[in-house]
N, C-alpha and C positions, 0 to 999 in steps of 0.2 A: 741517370739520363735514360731518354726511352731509345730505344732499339731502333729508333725512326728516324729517318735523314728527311731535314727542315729547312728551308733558305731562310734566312736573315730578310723579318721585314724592312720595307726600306724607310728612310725619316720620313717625318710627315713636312712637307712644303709648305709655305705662305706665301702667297704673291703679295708683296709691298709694292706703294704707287711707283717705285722707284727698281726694285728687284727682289729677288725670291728671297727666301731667311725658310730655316730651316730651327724645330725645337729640339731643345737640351732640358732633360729632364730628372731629378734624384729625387727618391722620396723617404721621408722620414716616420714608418708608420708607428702612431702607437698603440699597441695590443696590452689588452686589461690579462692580467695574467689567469685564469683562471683555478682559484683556490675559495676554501672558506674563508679565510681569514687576509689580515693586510699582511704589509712587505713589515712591517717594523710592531707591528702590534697585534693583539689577539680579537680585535674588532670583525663583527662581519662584513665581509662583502656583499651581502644580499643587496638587489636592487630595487627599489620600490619601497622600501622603509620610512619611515615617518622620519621628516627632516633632524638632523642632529642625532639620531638614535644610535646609530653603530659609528661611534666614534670614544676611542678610549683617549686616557687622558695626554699619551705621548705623541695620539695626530693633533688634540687640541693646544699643542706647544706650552704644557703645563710646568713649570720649573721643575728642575730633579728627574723629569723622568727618561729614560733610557732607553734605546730603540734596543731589539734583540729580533733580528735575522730569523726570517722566516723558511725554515729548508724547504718546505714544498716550492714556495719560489724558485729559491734557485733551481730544484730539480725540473721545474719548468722551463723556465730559461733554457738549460743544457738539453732538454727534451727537441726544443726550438731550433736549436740552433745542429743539433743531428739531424731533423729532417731539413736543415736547409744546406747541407751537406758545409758545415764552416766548422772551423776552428776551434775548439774551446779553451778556455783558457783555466787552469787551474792555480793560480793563482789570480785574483781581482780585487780592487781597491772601491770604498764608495765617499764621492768627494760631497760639499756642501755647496749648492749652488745658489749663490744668495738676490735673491730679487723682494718684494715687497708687494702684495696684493694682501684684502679683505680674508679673500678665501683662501692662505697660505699661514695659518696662524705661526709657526715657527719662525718666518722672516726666512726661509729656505728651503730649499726641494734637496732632499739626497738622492743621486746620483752618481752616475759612474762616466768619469772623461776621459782619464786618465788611461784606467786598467776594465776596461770591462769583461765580463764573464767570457762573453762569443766574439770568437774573430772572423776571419772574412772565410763567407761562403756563397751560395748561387743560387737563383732561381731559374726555371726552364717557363718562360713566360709562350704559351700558343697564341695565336691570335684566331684560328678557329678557319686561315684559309690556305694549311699547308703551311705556313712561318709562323718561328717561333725566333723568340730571343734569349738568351742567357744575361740574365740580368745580375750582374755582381753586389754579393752583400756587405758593405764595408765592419759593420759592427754590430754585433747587439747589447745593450748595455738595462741591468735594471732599475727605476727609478720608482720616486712615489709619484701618485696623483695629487694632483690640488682638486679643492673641493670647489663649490660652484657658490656664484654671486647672483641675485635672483631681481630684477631690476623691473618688475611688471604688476608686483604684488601691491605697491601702495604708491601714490602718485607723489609723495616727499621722503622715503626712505628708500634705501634698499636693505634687502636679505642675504644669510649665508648659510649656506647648508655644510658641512664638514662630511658629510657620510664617503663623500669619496675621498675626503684625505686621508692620505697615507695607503691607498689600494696600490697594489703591485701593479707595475708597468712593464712592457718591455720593448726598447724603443730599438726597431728593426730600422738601422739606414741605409739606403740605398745608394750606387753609386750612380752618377749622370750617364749613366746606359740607356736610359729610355728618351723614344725619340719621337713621340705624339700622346695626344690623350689617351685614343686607344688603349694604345701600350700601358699609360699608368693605368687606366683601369684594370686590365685583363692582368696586369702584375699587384694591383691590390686584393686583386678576386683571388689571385693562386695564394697568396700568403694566405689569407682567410679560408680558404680547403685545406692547405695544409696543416693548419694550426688546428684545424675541426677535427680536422682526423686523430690528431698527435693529443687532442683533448689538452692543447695550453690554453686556447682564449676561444670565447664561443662564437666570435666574432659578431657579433651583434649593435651594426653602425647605429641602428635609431636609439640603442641607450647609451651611446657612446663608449661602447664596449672593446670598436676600433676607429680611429680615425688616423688622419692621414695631413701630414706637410707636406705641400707640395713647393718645391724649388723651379721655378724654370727658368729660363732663359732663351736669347733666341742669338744664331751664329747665321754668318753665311757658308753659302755650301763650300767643302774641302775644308773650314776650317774646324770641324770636328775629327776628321781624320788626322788633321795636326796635333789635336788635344792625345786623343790615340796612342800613335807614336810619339809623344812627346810625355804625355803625365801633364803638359803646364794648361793652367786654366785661363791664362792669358788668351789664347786662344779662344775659350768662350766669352759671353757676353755675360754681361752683370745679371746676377738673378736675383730673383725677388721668391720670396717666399709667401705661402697661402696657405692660412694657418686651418685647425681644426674642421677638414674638411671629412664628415662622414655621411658621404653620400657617393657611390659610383657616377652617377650621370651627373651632377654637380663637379667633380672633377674633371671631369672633362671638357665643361662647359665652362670653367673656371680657369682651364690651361690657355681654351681656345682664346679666350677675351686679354686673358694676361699677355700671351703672346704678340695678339695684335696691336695692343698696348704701348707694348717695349718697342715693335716693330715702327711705329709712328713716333715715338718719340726718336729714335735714331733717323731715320729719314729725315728728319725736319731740324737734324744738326743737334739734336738736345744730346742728354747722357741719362740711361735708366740710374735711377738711387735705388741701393741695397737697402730694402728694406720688407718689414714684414706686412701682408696688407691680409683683408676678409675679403671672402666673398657672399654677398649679396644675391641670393637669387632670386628675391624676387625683381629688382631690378637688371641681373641677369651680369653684373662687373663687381671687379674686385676695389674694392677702394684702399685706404694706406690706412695702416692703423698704431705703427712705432719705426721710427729706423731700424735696420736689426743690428741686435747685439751681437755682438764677438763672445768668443770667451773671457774675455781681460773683465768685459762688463760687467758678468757677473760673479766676481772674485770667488773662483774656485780656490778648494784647498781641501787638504783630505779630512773627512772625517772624523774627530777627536775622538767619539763617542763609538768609535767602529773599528775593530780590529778590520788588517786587510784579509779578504775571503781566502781560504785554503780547499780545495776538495781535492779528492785521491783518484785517480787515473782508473783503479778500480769501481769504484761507486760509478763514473761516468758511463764504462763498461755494461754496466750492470744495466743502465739505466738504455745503453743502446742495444740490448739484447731484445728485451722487451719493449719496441718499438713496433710500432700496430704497419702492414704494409702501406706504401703512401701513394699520393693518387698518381704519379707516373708510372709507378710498377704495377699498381691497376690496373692500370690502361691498358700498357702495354700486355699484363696476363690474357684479361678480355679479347685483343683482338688475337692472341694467338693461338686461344684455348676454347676459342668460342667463335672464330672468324666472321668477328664483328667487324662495322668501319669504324673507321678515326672518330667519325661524329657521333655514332651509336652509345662507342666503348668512351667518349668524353658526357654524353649526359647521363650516363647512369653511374657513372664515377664521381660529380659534379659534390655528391654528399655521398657520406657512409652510410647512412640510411637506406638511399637507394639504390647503392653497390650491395648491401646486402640482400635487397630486398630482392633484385635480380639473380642473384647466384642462388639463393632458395628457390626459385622458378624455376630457372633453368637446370641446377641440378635433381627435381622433380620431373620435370617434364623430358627431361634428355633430349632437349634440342634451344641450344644457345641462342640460333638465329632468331627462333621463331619467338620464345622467352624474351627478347630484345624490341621485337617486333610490338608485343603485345602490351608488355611494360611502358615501352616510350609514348607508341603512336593512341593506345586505349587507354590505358590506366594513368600515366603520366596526364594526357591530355585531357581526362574528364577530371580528376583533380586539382590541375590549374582552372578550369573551368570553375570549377566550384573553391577557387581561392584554397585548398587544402595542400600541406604535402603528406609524404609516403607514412607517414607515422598515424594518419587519421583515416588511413583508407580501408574503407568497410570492407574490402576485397582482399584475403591475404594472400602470403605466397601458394599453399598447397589447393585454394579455389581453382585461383589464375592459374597453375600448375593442369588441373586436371580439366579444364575447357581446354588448353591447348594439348593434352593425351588424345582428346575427343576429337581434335580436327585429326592428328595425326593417326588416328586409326582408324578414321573416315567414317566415324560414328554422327559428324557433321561435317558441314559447308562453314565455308567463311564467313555466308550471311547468317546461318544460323546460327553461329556460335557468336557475332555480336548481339544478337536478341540473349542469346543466352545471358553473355558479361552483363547486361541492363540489367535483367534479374537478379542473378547474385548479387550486383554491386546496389540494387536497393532491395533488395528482399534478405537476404542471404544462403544460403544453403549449398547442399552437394551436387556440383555442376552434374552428375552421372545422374543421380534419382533425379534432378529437374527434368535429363532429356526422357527419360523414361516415362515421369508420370506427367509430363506437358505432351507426350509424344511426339518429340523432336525428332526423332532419330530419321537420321539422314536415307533415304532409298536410296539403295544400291542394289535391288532387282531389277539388271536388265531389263526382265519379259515386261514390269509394270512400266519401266521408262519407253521403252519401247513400245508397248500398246498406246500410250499419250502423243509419243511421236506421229505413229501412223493419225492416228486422228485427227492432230492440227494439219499434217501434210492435206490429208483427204478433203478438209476443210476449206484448203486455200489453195486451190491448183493456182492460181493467177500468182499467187507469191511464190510457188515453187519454181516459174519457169522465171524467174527473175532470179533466185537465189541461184537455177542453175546457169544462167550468166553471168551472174556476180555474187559470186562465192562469200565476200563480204556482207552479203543480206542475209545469208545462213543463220548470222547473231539472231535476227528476229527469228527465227524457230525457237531456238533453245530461249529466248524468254518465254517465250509462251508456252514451253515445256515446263520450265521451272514455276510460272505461274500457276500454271494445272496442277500442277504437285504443292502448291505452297509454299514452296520454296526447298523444298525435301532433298528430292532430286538432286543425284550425284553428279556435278557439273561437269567433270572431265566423263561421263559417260553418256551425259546427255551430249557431248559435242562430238562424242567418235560417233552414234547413233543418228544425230542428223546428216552429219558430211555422208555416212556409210548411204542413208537411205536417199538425201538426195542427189549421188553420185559424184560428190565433190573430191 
């Protein structure tokens, strides 16, 4: 947890024609495990490959063959579920979960219901305005993927692709802790940094790399505090599930519509049905797409073909030693070791990329704040400009490092040294030989600022006897100081040199 006191956001409200309803939220994400290979076979998981290509014969549900346990998986999984500060379980079982699609050639997903690897742990969800939430993790358990059905290619058949069957999963659940879209988003985004840093899934929703179940439901107020204190879900309203959702603002836009949804059908005397629906964005609603299953439906049972998993308390150890720092203890280093703010030390945390790319700066430049400064508001912001992140930026750390040595030892100005960053950042070279041989270098002789002063003074008695009634006019001097010089001109000595000379 971070070292920082947070109030509890509050739920999100809906006014019904009738009276407020408030959302109840769990999510079920799944994260592609990141390895070479699958959870039961030696096939690749490269993405982009020619239809059918990385598929061996045991995802193609070929008779006789034999799934054998992939340990980098597991080591993943347990990698997950230390940074999510949960459980692990050292013994786990993987059952047969039987349902029947195109793209499922075994007639089964294996699975874990029973025994899964990870037991319950927590996220620290921000919302980014001073509250944050503790969102509780009930299970992670690892599964295969199915592969994909392609229904666009030929106007009287359809396609199947197998390359994702049998890829390692790991299906992180949530419990009904979250209480707006918001919230599910900013608690999808954290799993997704933290899983980037921990190097388990690269999170990457456009190849569906993660996606996300979304459960919701809607209560009236106080009767989620009853759920609370009580554990009974009586208490909550029927939820409905929304499946394969890998988009953050789709999500949210999906919660809102389902909610109001369920909300009008209760108002108007009806009863939500448990069931599983899509969402639809271009028409912006989710529509119904199965009742949902229980478990009884699809007749789990263990495994035949799978001993149940065993790992040693030592490997797991071993494997939490070497655990890369994570992005709350970042944070909290950041703002304590560099006396960053909350928002500073959250976007350059946001990726390990750009957490590194800051700590190079600023332990070059020996000034945190200004490192902060320069990375966020300059270099962050002309690379989203130009659609790039921190991996493609023409500008590295020891450039950006020694333009900001340059302000701090007043070899420049602030304006000068953003002329400067434009050069580097499209020409290249050694911010020091640029001021020198562009002849940057900032004045800081008094006698020449002060000769410029006297001159504009001498120039414009009519503005002088203004500035000396309103001291505020004095700015126009020092422009037209700094104009004179080109901008050269040491700023805080052009402003003790006007006030001194026009008696302010």
């Amino acid at each position: 947890m971070l070292d920082l006191t947070y109030e509890t956001p509050k739920p999100k409200v809906i006014a019904g024609a009738k009276e407020d309803w408030e959302l109840v939220i769990g999510l079920e994400v799944h994260a592609q495990v990141a390895t070479n290979a699958k959870l039961f076979s030696g096939a690749s998981t490269l993405f982009g490959a020619e239809p059918n290509s990385n598929v061996a014969f045991v995802d193609a549900g070929m008779p006789g063959m034999l799934p054998v346990i992939n340990e980098e998986c597991v080591a993943q999984a347990v990698r997950t579920g230390l940074g999510l500060k949960a459980e692990i379980n050292l013994r786990s079982a993987f059952d047969r979960k039987n349902y029947f699609y195109p793209d499922l050639p075994q007639g089964y997903q294996i699975s874990q219901l029973y025994h899964p690897i990870v037991g319950e742990g927590e996220v620290l969800v921000e919302m980014g305005d001073g509250t944050a939430r503790v969102v509780r993790i009930e299970r992670i358990h690892l599964e295969q993927d199915a592969g994909k059905s392609i229904h666009d290619m030929d106007p009287h058949m359809s396609f199947v692709d197998l390359n994702r069957t049998g890829v390692a999963l790991m299906e992180i659940v949530s419990r009904p802790d979250i209480r707006g879209p918001e919230e599910a988003a900013a608690y999808v985004s954290k799993l997704r940094q933290i899983m980037r840093y921990l190097g388990t899934c690269d999170g990457n929703m456009q190849n569906g790399n993660l996606r996300a179940d979304v459960n919701v439901s809607v209560c009236r107020p106080g009767d989620y505090e009853k759920y609370q204190e009580t554990q009974d879900f009586s208490h909550l309203g029927t939820r409905c599930e929304i499946k394969n959702m890998n988009s953050l603002r789709f999500i949210q836009a999906a919660i809102d519509y389902e909610a109001r949804r369920q909300i009008a059908i209760v108002e108007d005397g009806g009863r939500v049905d448990q069931e599983t629906r899509l969402y639809d964005p271009d028409k912006g609603e989710t529509r119904s797409m199965r009742s949902k299953e229980e478990a009884h439906d699809y007749r789990y049972f263990p495994d035949p073909d799978l001993l149940p998993l065993e790992i040693e308390q030592a490997w797991v150890d071993d494997i939490a030693s070497a655990l890369p720092e994570l992005p709350d203890q970042k944070k909290s280093r950041f703002i304590e070791s560099f006396g960053l703010s909350d928002y500073d030390a959250s976007v350059l945390t946001a990726e390990t990329d750009n957490a590194a790319y800051f700590e190079k700066v600023a332990a070059e430049a020996g000034d945190g704040k200004l490192a902060a400064n320069w990375v966020i508001n300059e270099l962050f912001g002309r690379l989203k400009k130009e659609d790039h992140d921190i991996t493609e930026s023409p500008v590295d750390p020891a450039q950006l490092a020694g333009i900001i040595k340059l302000i701090k030892a007043g070899d420049i100005s602030g304006k000068i040294a953003k002329d400067l960053f434009e050069i580097v950042y499209t020409e290249g070279g050694d911010p020091a030989r640029i001021v020198e041989e562009k002849g940057m270098k900032q004045v800081t002789d008094t006698g020449a600022i002060e000769a410029a002063v006297d001159e504009i003074i001498a120039a414009n008695p009519a503005q002088v006897e203004k500035a000396q009634q309103n001291p505020k006019l004095a700015g126009w001097f020092v422009g037209q100081v700094m104009k004179a010089t080109g901008g050269k001109a040491n700023p805080k000595a052009v402003n003790e040199i006007v006030s001194a000379k026009l008696g302010l």
